[in-house]
N, C-alpha and C positions, 0 to 999 in steps of 0.2 A: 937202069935198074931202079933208082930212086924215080923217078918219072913214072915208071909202071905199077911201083909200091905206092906212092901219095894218091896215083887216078882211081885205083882200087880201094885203099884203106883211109885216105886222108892222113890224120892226124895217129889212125891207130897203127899207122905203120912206123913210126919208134919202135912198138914192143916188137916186130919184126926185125928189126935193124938190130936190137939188141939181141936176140933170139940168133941171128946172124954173126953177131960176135963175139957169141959165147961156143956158139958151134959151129966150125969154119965149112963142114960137109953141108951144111942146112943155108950156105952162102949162096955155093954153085947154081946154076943153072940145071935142072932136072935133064931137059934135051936140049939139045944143040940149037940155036933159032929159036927159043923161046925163054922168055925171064921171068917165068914161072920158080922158085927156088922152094925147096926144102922147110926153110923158116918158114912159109906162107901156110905151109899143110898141119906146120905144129902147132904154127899160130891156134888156127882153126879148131884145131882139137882143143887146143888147150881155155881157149881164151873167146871162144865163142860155141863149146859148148859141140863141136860136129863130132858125131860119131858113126855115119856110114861113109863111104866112099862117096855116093852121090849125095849126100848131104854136101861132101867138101867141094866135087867139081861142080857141080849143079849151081847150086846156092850161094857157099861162104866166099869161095874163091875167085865169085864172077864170070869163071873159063866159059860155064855153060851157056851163057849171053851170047857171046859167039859162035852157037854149033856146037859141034861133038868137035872135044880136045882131042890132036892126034895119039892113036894106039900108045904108042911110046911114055907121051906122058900121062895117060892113064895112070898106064903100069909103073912108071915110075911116083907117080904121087901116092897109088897104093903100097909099093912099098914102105916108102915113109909112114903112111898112116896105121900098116902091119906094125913097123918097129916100135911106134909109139903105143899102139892101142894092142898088142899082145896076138893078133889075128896069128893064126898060123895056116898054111900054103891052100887051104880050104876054102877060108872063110877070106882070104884075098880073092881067089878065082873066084869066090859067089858076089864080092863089094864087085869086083871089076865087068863081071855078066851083068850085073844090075844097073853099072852106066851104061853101059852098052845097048842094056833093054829100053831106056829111057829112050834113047838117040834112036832108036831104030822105026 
């Protein structure tokens, strides 16, 4: 996990780490086989300013580099970024059509 937070954030993955141990859900892994976690998407919002869905996977979080993240952690980093940023069940399914639209 620390490995995968330095190759992405460097140096600004402390404020991760800390964001990680203040909030033990924001620790986890999103999906299974992936160490993608929770703190990375608050980060994002918080501390660099992302506030669409493909803002965060696209952009902040690097995923995008790779191709289209699978379904699952889409959906799971949209929710993180709903609970943070106030979206309700709408304006998640319209962040989440909009990676989707990218990728397609």
């Amino acid at each position: 996990m620390i490995r995968h937070l330095t190759s992405i954030y460097g140096d600004r993955c402390a404020a991760i780490i800390r964001l990680m141990a203040d909030h033990s859900e924001w620790r986890i892994p999103l999906v299974p086989g992936h160490p993608t976690v929770g703190a990375e998407v608050i980060y994002v919002i918080r501390d660099e300013m992302a506030c669409t869905l493909e803002d965060i996977v696209v952009r902040r979080t690097e995923l995008g580099a790779e191709g289209k993240p699978p379904d699952a952690l889409i959906a799971a980093m949209a929710r993180v970024a709903a609970d943070e940023l106030g979206w309700d069940g709408g304006r998640t399914d319209r962040e989440i059509e909009k990676v989707n639209a990218f990728y397609a």
